[in-house]
C-alpha positions as CSV (number, residue, x, y, z in Angstrom):
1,X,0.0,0.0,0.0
2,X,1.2,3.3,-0.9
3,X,2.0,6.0,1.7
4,X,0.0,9.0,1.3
5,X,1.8,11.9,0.4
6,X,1.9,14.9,2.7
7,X,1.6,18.3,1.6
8,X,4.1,21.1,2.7
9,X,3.4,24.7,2.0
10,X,5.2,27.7,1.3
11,X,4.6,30.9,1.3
12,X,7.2,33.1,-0.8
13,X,7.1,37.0,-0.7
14,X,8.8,40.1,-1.7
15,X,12.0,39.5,-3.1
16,X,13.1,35.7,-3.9
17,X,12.0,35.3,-7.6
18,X,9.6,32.6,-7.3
19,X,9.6,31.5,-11.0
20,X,13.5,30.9,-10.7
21,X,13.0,29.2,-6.9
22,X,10.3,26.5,-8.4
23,X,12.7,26.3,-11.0
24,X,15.6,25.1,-8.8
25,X,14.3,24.0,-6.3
26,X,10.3,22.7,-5.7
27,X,10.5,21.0,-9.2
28,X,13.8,19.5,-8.4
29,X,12.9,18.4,-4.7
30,X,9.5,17.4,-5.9
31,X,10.7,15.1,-8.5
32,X,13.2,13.3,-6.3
33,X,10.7,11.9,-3.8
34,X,7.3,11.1,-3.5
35,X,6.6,11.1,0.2
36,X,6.5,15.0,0.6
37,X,4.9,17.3,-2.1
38,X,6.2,21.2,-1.2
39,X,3.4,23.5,-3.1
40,X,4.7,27.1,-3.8
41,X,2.1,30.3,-3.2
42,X,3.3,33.4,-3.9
43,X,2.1,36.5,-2.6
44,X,2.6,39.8,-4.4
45,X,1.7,42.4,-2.5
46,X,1.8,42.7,1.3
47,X,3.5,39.5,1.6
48,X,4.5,40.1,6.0
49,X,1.1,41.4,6.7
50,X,-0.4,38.5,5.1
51,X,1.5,35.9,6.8
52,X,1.4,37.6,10.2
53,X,-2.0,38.0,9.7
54,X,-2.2,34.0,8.7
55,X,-0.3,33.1,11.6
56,X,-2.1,35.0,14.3
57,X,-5.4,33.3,12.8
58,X,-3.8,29.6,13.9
59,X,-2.8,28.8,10.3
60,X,-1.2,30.7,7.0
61,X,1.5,28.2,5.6
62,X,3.9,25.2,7.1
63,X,7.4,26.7,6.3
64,X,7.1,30.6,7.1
65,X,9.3,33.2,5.2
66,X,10.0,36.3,7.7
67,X,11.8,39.8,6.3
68,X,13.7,40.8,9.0
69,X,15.1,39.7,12.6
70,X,13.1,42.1,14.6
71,X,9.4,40.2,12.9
72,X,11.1,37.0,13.4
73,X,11.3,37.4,17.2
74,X,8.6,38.9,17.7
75,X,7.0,35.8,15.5
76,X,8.7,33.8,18.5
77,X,7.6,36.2,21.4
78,X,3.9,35.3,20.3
79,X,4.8,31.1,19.9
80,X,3.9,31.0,16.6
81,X,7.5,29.3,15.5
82,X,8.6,26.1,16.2
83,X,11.1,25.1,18.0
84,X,13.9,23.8,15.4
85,X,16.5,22.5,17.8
86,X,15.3,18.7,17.5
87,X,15.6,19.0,13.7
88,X,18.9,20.7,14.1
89,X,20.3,18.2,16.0
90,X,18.8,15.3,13.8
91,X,20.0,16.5,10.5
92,X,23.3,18.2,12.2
93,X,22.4,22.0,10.6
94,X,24.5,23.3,13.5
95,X,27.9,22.4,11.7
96,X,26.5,22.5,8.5
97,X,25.9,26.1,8.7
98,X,27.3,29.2,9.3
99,X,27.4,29.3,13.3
100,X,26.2,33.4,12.8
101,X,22.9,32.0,10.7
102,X,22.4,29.5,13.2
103,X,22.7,31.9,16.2
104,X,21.0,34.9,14.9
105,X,17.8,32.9,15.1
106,X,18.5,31.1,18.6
107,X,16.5,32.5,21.5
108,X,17.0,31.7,25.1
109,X,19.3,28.7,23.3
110,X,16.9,27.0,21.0
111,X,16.9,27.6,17.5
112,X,13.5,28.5,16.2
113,X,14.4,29.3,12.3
114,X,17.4,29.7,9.5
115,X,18.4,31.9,7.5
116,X,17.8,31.2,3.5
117,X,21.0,33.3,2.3
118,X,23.9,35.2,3.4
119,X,24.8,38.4,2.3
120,X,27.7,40.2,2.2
121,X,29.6,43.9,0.9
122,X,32.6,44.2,-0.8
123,X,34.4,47.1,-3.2
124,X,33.1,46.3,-6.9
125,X,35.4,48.1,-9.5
126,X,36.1,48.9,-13.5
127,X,39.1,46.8,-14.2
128,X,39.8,48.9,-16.8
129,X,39.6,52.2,-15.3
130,X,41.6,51.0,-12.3
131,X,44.5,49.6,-14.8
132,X,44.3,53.4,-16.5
133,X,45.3,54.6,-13.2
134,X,48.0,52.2,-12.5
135,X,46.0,52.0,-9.3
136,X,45.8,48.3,-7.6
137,X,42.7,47.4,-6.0
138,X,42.7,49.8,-2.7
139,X,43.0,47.3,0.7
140,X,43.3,50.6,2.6
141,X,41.7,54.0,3.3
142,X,44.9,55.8,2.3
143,X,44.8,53.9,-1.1
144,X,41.3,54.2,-1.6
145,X,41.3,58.0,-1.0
146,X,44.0,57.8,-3.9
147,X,42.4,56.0,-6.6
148,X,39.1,58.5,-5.5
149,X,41.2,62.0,-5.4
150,X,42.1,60.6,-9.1
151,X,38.8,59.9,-10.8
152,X,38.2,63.3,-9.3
153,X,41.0,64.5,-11.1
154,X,40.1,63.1,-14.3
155,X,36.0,63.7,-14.0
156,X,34.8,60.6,-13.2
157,X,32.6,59.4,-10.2
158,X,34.7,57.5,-7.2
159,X,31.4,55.3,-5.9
160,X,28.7,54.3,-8.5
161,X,25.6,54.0,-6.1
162,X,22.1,54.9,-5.9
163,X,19.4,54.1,-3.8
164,X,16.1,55.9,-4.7
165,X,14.2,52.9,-6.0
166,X,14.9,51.2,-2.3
167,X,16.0,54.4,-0.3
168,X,16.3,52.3,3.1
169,X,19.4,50.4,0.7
170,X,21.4,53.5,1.9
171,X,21.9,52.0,5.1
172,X,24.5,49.3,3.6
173,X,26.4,52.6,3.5
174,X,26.5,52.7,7.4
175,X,26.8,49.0,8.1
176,X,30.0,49.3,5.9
177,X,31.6,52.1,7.5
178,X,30.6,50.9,10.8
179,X,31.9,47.9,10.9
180,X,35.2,48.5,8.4
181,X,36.1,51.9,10.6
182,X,35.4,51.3,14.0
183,X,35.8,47.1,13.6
184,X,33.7,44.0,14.2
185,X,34.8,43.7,17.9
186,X,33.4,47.5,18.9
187,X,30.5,46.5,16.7
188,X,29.7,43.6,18.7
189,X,30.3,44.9,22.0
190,X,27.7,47.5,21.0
191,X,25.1,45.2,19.9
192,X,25.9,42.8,23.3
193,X,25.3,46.3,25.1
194,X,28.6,46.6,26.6
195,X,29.5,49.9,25.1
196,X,27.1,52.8,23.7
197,X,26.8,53.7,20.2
198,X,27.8,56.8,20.8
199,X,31.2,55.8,21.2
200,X,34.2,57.9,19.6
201,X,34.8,55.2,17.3
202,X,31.7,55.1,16.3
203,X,31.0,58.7,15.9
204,X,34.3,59.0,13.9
205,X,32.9,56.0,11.6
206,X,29.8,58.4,11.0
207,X,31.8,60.9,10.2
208,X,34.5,59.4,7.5
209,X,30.8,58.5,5.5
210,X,29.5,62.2,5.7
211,X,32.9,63.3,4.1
212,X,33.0,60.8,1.7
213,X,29.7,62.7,0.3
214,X,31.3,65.8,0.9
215,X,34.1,65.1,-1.3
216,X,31.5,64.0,-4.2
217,X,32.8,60.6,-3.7
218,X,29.3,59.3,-5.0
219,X,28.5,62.1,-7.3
220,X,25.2,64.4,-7.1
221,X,22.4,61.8,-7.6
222,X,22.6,58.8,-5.1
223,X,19.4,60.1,-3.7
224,X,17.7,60.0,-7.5
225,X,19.8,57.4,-8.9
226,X,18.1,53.9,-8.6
227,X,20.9,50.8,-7.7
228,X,21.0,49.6,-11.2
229,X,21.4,53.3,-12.6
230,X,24.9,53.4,-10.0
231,X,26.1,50.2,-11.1
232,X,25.6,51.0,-14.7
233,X,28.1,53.6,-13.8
234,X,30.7,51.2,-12.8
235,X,29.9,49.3,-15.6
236,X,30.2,51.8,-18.2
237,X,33.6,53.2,-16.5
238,X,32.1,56.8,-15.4
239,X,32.6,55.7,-12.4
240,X,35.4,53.9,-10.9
241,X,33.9,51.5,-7.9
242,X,31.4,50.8,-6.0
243,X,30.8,49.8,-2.4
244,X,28.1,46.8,-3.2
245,X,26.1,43.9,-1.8
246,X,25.8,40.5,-3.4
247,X,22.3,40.7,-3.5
248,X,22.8,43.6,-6.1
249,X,25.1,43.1,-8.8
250,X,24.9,44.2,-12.3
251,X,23.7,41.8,-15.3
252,X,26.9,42.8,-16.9
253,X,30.2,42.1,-15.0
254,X,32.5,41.6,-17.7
255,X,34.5,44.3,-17.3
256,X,34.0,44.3,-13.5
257,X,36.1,42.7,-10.3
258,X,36.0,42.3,-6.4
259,X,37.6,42.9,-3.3
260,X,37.1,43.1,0.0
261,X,36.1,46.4,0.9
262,X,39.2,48.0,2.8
263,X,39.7,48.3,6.5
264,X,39.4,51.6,7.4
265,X,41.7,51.6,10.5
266,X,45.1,49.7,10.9
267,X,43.3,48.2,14.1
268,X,40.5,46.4,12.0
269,X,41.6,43.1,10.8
270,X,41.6,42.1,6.8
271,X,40.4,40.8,5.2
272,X,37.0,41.2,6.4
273,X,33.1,40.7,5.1
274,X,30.1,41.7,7.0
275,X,27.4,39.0,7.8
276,X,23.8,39.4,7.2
277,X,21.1,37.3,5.4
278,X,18.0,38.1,3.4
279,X,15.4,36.1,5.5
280,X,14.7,33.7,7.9
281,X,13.1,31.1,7.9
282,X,10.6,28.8,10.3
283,X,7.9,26.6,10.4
284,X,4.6,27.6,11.6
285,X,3.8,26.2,15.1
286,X,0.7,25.2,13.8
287,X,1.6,23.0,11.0
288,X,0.5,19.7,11.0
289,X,3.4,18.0,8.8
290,X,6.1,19.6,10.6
291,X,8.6,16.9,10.2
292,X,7.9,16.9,6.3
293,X,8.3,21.0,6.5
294,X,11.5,19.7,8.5
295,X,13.1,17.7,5.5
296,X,12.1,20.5,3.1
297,X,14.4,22.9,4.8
298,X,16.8,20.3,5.4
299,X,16.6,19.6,1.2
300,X,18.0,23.3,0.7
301,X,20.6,23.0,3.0
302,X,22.6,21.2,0.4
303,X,25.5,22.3,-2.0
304,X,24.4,21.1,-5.2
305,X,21.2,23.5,-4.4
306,X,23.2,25.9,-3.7
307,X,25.4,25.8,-7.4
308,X,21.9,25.7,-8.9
309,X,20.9,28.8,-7.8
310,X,24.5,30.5,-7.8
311,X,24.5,29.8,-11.9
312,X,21.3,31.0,-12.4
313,X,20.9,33.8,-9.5
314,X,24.1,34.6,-8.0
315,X,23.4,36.3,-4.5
316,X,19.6,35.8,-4.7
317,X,19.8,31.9,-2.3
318,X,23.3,32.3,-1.4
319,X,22.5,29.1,1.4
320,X,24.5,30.0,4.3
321,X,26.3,26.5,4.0
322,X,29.8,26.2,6.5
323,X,31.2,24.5,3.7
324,X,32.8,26.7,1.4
325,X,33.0,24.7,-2.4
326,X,34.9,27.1,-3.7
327,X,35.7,25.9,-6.6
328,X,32.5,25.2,-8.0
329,X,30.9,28.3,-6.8
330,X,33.5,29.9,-8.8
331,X,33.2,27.4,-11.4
332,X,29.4,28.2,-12.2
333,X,29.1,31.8,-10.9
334,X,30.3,35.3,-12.2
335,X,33.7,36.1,-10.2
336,X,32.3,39.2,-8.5
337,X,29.7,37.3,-6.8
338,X,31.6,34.2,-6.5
339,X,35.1,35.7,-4.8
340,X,32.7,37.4,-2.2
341,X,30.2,34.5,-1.2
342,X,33.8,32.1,-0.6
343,X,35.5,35.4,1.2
344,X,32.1,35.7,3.6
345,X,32.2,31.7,4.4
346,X,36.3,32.1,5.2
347,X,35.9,35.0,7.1
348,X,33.1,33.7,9.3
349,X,35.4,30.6,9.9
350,X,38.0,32.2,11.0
351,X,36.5,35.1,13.1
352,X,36.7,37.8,10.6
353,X,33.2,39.1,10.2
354,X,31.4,42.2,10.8
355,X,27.3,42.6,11.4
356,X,25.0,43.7,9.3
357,X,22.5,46.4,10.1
358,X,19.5,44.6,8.4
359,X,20.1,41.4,10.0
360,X,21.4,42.4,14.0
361,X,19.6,45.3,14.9
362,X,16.3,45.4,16.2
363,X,13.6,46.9,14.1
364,X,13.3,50.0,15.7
365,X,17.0,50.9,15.4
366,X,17.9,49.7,12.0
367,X,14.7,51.7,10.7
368,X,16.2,54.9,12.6
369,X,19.6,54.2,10.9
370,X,18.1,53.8,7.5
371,X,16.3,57.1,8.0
372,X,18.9,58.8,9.0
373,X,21.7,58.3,6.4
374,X,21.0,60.8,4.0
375,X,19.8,64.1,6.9
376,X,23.6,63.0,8.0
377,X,25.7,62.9,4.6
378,X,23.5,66.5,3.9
379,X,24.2,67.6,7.5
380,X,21.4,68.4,8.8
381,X,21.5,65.4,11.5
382,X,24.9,65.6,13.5
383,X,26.8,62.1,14.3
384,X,26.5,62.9,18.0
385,X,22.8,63.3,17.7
386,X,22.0,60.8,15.3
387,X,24.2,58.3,17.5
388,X,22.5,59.5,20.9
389,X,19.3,58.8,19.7
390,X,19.9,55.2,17.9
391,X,21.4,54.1,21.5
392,X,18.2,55.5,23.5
393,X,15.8,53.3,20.5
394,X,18.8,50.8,21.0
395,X,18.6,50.2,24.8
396,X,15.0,50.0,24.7
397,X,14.6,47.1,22.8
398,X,17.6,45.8,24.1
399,X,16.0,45.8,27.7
400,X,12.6,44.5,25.8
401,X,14.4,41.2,24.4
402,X,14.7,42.5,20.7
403,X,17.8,42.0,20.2
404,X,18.8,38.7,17.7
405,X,21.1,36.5,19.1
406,X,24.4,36.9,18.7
407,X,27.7,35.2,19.6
């Protein structure tokens, strides 16, 4: 006699290009076994509301898809995750993963979700341009203000960036600086609540940003220009570099090459890459096949899935995998994306990583840093200030358990 099948549910919103993910993977998974069917629903428009919505109702789909940190723990707060740590330990995700995407979604030491992809920034540049210059690729501030003072000189644009189609992107501008001036360690010790964010080191971090505007570093339109419209700059040689995220890369990277984006102090080690990740993702307490929803997550957490995606959509499911295949990520992906996924997985191994805005603050703070990047680089929000007021936010969902986990 047969067994029946079960079916597993998922529920994908903004972002994830769900014709490429049943591509890659539901078909794929589907195909391969017939004791769990995974059905697909995408929701186009108000995807969190939706599912919070769903979940608060007692049902909404089995494996559950959450934006940012700050909804997933509240998701928690309110039991409507599952703990994951029996699944973790069965199918051994704890050292199959990247220990920061397994502890970013640990509460009170049980692990209630996962992250689907890491992300990381690095400095994208014009081979070409750079090679005019006789400039190497800059692994310092002092030899990144050089290679910028000279596309000044010769009427080019330093940093090909915008942010206007997604203006809370311009906060990957203050996670870089943050964590590349005043260093992963201050960063963390912040976060932990050990030191205030208005810290000299931090202010000083703030402040190297503001001047990099006030030296035209990224031209007179990163308000109005969208992402692609910077990048085509990079691409097209008017501008020189770009400080970028793998989840945003240009279709076109011929002409285009990586490196980590330079420490900013001699005390900050190198090379580094800041963590973060896209999304998390749990399984509804609710569900009533949560061992199938179990074996669905545990399918992705696999490296050929991971290749599939990383030919197809490089930095779109960038699987937070420990192991670092680097030479069949590089193999099947564009260098640009493929140099900074392996640097991100070496760099978290050996202790080299900074934290990203989007993925370690709570959502109160990140959405007061994400507001306040451009009234700083147009001065009309000093560092102090703007500092002194993330750290009050800061310490008050700190003392409210809002704070991801952290190492």
């Amino acid at each position: 006699m047969a067994l029946e099948q079960a079916c597993v549910e998922w529920w994908l919103g903004r972002g994830p290009g769900p014709q490429e993910f049943s591509e890659l993977f539901v078909g794929p998974f589907n195909a391969g076994q017939n004791r769990v069917r995974l059905d697909l629903r995408v929701l186009t428009t108000a995807a969190r509301e939706r599912t919070v919505e769903a979940l608060e109702a007692g049902n909404g789909p089995d494996i559950v898809m959450v934006p940012r940190a700050g909804d997933f723990l509240s998701l928690v707060g309110r039991g409507h995750l599952l703990d994951l740590t029996p699944y973790a330990d069965r199918y051994g995700w704890g050292s199959r993963l990247l220990a920061p995407a397994v502890r970013l979604a640990t509460v009170t030491g049980r692990l209630f979700g996962v992250p689907r992809s890491s992300e990381t920034m690095m400095l994208l540049f014009n081979s070409p341009a750079l090679r005019e210059f006789g400039f190497r690729p800059p692994s310092s501030l002092p030899e990144l203000e050089a290679v910028a003072a000279r596309a000044l000189r010769q009427g080019l644009v330093p940093f090909g960036a915008g942010c206007a189609d997604m203006p809370e992107s311009s906060e990957l501008l203050w996670t870089l600086v943050v964590n590349h001036y005043a260093g992963p360690a201050a960063v963390r010790s912040a976060l932990h609540g050990e030191i205030p964010w208005t810290s000299d080191v931090f202010v000083e971090a703030i402040e190297t940003l503001c001047s990099w505007f006030e030296r035209g570093w990224f031209g007179s339109s990163y308000f109005e220009s969208t992402i692609e419209q910077g990048l085509a700059r990079v691409v097209d040689g008017t501008a020189v570099m770009a400080p970028a995220m793998t989840g945003f890369l240009p279709e076109d990277c011929s002409r285009l090459d990586v490196v980590p984006f330079p420490s900013l102090r001699d005390e900050v080690p190198a090379p580094m890459f800041v963590f973060g990740t896209a999304s998390l993702l749990g399984i509804n307490a609710a569900s009533s096949v949560a061992d199938d929803a179990a074996r669905v997550l545990d399918a992705l957490f696999d490296r050929e899935v991971r290749r599939r995606f990383t030919a197809r959509v490089p930095g779109d499911w960038n699987i937070p995998l420990a192991d670092v295949d680097g030479a069949a990520l590089s193999a099947v992906a564009p260098g640009v994306f493929a140099k900074a996924a392996v640097g991100l997985t070496e760099s978290v191994a050996d202790g080299r990583y900074g934290y990203a805005t989007w993925s370690f603050l709570p959502p109160k703070a990140e959405a007061l840093v994400a507001a306040h990047v451009r009234p700083l680089v147009e001065s009309r929000v000093t560092a102090h200030d703007h500092l002194a007021e993330l750290q009050s936010v800061f310490a008050e969902e700190q003392a409210a358990g809002r704070t991801p986990g952290l190492d």
